[in-house]
C-alpha positions in Angstrom: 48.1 39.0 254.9 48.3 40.3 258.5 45.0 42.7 259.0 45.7 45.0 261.8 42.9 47.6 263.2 43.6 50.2 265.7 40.9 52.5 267.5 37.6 52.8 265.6 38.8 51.4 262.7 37.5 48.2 260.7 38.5 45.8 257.7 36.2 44.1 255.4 36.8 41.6 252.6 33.7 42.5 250.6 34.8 39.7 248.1 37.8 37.7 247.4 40.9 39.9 247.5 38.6 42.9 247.3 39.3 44.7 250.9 37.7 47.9 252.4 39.9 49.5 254.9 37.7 52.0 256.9 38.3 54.7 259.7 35.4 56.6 261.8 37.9 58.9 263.9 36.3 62.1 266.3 39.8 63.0 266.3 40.5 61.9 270.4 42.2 58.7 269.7 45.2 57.6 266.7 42.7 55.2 264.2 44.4 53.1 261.8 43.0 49.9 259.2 46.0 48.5 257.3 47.0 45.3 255.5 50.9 44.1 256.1 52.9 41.4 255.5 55.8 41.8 257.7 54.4 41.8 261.4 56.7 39.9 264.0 59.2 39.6 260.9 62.4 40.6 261.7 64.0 43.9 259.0 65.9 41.7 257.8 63.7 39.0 256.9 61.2 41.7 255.2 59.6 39.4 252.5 60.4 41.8 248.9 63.0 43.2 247.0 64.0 44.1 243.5 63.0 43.2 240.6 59.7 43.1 241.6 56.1 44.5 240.2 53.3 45.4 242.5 50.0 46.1 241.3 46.4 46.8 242.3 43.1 48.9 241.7 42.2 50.8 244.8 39.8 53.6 245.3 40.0 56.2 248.3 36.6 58.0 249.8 35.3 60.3 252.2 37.8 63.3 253.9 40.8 61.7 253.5 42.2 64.0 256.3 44.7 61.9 257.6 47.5 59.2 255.3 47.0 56.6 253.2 48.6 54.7 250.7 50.4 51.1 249.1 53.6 49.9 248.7 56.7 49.2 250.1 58.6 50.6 253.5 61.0 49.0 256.6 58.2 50.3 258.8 60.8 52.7 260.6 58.5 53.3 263.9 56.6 50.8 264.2 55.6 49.3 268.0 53.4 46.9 266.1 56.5 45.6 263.7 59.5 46.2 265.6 60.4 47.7 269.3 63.2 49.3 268.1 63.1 52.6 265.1 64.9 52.1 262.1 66.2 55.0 259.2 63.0 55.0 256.8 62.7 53.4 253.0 60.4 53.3 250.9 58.7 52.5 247.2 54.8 53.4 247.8 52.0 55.6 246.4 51.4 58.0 249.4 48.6 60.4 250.4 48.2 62.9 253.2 45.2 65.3 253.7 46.5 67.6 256.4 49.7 68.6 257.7 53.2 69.3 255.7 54.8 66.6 254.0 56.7 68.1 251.1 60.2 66.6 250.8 60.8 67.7 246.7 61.6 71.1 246.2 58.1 71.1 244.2 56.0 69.0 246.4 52.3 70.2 247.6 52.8 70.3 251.2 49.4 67.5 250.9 48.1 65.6 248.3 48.8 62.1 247.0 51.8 61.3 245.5 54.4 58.7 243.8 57.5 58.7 246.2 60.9 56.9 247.3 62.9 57.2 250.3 66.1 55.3 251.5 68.0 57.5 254.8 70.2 53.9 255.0 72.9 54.7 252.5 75.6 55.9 254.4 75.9 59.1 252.7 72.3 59.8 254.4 73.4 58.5 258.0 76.1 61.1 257.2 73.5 64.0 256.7 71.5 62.9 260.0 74.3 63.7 262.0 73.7 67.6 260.7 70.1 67.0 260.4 69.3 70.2 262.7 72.4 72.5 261.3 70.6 71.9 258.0 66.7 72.1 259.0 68.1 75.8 260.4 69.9 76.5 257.1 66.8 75.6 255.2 65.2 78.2 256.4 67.0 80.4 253.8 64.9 80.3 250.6 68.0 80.7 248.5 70.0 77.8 250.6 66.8 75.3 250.3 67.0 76.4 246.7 70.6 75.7 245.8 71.6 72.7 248.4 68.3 70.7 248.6 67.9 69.3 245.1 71.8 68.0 245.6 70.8 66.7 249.1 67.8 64.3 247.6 69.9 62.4 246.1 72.0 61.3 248.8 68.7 60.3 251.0 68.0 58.1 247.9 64.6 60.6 247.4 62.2 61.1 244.4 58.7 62.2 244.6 56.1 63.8 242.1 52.7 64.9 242.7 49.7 62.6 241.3 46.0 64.1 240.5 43.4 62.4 242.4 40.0 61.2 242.9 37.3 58.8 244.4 37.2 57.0 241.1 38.8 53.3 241.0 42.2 53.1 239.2 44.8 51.0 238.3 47.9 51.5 240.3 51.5 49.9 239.1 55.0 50.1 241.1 58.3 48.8 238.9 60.8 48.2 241.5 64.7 47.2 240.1 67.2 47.7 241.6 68.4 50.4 239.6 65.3 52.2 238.7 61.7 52.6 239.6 58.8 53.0 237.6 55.2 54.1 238.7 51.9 53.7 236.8 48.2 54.9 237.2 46.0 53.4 234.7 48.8 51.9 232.2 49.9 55.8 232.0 53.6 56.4 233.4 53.2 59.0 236.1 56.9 58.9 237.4 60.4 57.8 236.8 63.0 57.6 239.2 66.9 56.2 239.4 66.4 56.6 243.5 66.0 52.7 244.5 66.0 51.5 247.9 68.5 48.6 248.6 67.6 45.9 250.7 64.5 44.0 251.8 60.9 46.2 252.4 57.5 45.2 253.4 54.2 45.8 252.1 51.7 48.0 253.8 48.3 49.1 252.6 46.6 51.7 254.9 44.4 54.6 256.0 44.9 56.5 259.3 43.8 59.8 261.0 46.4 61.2 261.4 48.7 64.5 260.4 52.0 64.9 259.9 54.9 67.5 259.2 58.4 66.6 258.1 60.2 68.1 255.6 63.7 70.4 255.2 61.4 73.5 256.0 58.2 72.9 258.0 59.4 71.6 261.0 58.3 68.4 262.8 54.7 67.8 264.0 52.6 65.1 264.8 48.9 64.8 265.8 45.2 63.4 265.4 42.3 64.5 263.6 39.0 63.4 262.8 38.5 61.4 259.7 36.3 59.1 258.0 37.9 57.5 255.0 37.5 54.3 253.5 40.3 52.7 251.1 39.2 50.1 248.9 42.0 47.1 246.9 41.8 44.6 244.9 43.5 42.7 242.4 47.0 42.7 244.4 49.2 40.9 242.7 53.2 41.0 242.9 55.1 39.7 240.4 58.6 39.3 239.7 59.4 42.0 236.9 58.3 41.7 233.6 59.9 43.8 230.7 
């Protein structure tokens, strides 16, 4: 497992396969702690793909003002993966304390979240060709209403909103190829038909910083302060298993 730290950040196995991912950002400089296995890997040689079963207990505390999160992604922009940007997918569990990052039609613009992603289908590269005609039409609450939920499903997306806490919790991801299944404590939390294709990585992180994307907040980036640890353990990934 590659352990990469950037700015004020810091990793610490406080036991086997029990990590504490930790930031201690003023909010001046990006600060990111995050477990990979995919650096100097080229896309294609990403190491996982359906079927597959992640699973883990993790526990998040502190602000939590910028992302965090587990799972599976192509690590789209990436300097320290890949030099060169790359449509996103991903399978993941995925928080963000500040900023916009609603994509569903009923996402909380922050919050933590079950969620899948996969722009590479070609009927997606189709829509990036009109991405700003249609970030100007979803302006329109009645457009963003009526053509959004149809759009979803040709970027391959499914998200739903997950309650939250500091409390340690048991955290599944089904992945076939077909279908995708996430679970929080045994418990079903979300179902989705949305599978990404292809070969992902897997990243476990916690950073500082904000975001907004989505069909009607714009596009911003930035820093913030932050201090957050994210705690694993028990990672295990699996072949699937009915």
């Amino acid at each position: 497992m590659n352990q990469v730290t950037q700015g004020t950040a810091t990793i610490v196995e406080r036991a086997p396969g029990h990590y504490a991912l930790s930031i201690d950002a003023d909010g001046t400089t990006y600060c990111n702690a995050q477990l990979d296995d995919y650096h100097h890997l080229a896309r294609m040689s990403y190491p996982w793909c359906a079927p597959i079963t992640m699973s883990l207990e993790a526990r998040l505390t502190g602000d939590a003002m910028g992302t965090w999160g587990f799972g599976f992604w192509n690590a789209p922009y990436s300097p320290l993966a890949s030099r060169w940007p790359a449509l996103p997918a991903t399978a993941w569990f995925f928080g963000n304390g500040s900023g916009d990052l609603a994509w569903d039609i009923d996402s909380a613009p922050t919050g933590f979240k079950a969620a899948t992603l996969d722009t590479r289908r070609m009927r997606a590269r189709l829509l990036a060709l009109c991405a700003p005609l249609l970030l100007l039409l979803m302006r329109s609450k009645s457009l963003y209403r009526t053509i959004w939920p149809r759009l979803t499903r040709w970027l391959g997306l499914s998200e739903r909103m997950l309650p939250h806490d500091s409390a340690w919790h048991h955290y599944e991801l089904q992945w076939r190829s077909d279908c995708i299944t996430w679970l929080v404590d045994g418990i079903v939390v979300h179902q989705s038909s949305s599978a990404p294709a292809g070969s992902l990585g897997l990243c476990i992180w916690v950073d500082n910083q904000w975001l907004v994307a989505g069909p009607r907040s714009g596009l911003g980036w930035g820093v913030g302060p932050s201090q957050t640890t994210l705690e694993i353990r028990e990672l295990k990934i699996k072949n699937y298993e009915l």
